[in-house]
C-alpha positions in Angstrom: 0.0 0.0 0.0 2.3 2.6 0.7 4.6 1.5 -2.5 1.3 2.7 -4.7 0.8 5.8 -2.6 5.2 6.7 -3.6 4.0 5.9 -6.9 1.0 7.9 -7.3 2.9 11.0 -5.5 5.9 10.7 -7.5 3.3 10.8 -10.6 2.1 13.8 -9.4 5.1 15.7 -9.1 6.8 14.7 -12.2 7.7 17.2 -15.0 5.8 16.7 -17.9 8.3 18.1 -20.7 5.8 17.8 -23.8 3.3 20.3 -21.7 6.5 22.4 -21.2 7.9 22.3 -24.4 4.0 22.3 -25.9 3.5 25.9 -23.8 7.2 27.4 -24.7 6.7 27.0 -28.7 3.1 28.6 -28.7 4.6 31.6 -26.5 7.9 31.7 -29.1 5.0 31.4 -31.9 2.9 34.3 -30.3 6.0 36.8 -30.1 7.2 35.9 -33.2 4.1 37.2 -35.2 4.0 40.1 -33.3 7.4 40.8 -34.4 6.2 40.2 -38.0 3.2 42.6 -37.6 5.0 45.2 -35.8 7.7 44.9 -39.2 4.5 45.2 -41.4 3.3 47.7 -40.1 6.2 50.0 -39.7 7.4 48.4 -43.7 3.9 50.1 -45.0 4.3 53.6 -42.6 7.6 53.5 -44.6 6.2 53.3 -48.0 3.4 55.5 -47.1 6.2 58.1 -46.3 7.7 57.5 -49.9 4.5 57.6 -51.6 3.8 61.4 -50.4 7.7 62.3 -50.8 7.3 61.2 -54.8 3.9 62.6 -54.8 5.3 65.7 -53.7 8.2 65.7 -56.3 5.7 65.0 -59.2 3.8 68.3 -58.0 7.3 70.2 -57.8 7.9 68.9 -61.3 4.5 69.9 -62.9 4.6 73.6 -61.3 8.0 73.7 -63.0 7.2 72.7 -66.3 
């Protein structure tokens, strides 16, 4: 009897490395689209910003011509 009872506490306090490993990739998943959002984003702020800077050069070459 108290050989089953070791057993079943041992089992209780065992590491379970597939939850562990499981729970570590989904968080390292999560952050890693963030980062690829947050790159998106700033990648079409960016190109926003060069749209209106050519824009603005196409309007400073029409009033010159």
């Amino acid at each position: 009897m108290k050989v089953n009872l070791l057993k079943e506490r041992q089992k209780a306090y065992t590491i379970n490395w597939i939850e562990i490993i499981v729970i570590i990739s989904v968080v390292l998943f999560i952050m890693a689209m963030g980062v690829h959002y947050y790159f998106l984003y700033t990648s079409s702020k960016v190109l926003e910003a060069d749209l209106y800077a050519l824009d603005n050069q196409i309007h400073v070459l029409l009033r010159r011509v």
